[in-house]
C-alpha positions, 0 to 999 in steps of 0.5 A: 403302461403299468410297470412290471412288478418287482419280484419278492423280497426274498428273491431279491434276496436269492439274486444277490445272494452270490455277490454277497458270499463273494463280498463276504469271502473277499474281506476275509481271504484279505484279512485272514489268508485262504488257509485260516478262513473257514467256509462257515466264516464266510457263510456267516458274514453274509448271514447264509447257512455254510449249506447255502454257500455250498449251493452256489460254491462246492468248495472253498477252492471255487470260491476263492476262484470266483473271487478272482474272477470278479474281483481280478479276472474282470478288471484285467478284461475291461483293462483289455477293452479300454486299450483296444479302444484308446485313441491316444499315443503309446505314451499316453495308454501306458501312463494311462493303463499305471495310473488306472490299474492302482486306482481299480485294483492296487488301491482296492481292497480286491489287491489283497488276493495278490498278497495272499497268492504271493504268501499263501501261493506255494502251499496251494499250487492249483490256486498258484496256477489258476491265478497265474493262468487268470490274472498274470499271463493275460495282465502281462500279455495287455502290458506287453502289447501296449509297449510293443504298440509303442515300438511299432509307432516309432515312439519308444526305443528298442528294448527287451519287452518281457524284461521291461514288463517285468520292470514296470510291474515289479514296483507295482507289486511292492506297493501292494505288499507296502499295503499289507506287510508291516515289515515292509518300510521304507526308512524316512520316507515320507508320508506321501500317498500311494497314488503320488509314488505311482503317478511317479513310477508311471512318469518316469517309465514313460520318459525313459522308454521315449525316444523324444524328450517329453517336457 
């Protein structure tokens, strides 16, 4: 049986040309913020006419939300899968879940659009919002779940859950903006790399949530 033909280069081309904008978008969002980053910009780093990126984005706003939703959107609902799937102990899926969100999405370039919302944010409140409706609520929501699972099987103490989510994640954004803010600096501390100060704020979470001492 002979093999199908591979379509023309040029519409190779056209079939990857969203995911190259977004990719292009994406490194300039991070490195410039959405304010100073020009539609033509981002036209140009992926060598397409600013025409040719309004055919597949209207405007500048949909393009940074189609950045979200395939940089953050994505990894919150494959996040969402693999929790419902998890055969492991309460303690294990949220040790599991830290670890995994610095290793997908805060030690990734995609975590800069956290630094822009959080800086550029209150100047754009429609993006502020849709972030928030997009990545906060559901990430949160996920967070929330894993912890209420525990309570529920006995293994985690009785607290606060939106308070204790609020605790876990917090440590977590800073490490995102340590990334990206010179001004944040931690006076001799040492050269340790991110993912040892995370695996440490996951363990210790764990440990004072159990009820058991865990060895």
């Amino acid at each position: 049986m002979s093999e199908l033909p591979s379509p023309p280069k040029r519409e190779r081309r056209k079939q990857h040309r969203p995911g190259e904008l977004l990719d292009a978008a994406l490194d300039l969002f991070v490195e410039k913020g959405f304010a100073a980053t020009r539609s033509e910009e981002v036209a140009a780093k992926a060598g397409v006419s600013k025409g040719t990126l309004f055919l597949y984005f209207p405007s500048k706003e949909e393009l940074f939300k189609a950045v979200v939703r395939e940089n953050a959107v994505k990894t919150v609902a494959e996040g969402a899968l693999e929790v419902a799937n998890f055969k492991g102990n309460a303690a294990e899926l949220l040790h599991f879940l830290i670890l995994e969100w610095w290793r997908r999405y805060g030690a990734t370039k995609a975590s800069g659009i956290t630094k822009l919302i959080i800086s550029e944010g209150h100047h754009f409140p429609d993006l502020a919002n849709f972030y928030q409706e997009e990545v906060i609520q559901p990430a949160m929501q996920l967070l929330k779940d894993v912890l209420r699972r525990g309570q529920q099987s006995g293994e985690f103490k009785n607290f606060d859950i939106d308070s204790t989510a609020m605790v876990v994640i917090a440590p977590m954004l800073f490490f995102i903006m340590a990334k990206y803010t010179q001004a944040i600096c931690l006076p001799g501390a040492p050269n340790i790399p991110p993912e040892n100060y995370i695996a440490q704020h996951a363990d210790l979470i764990v440990r004072g949530l159990s009820l058991e001492k865990i060895l």
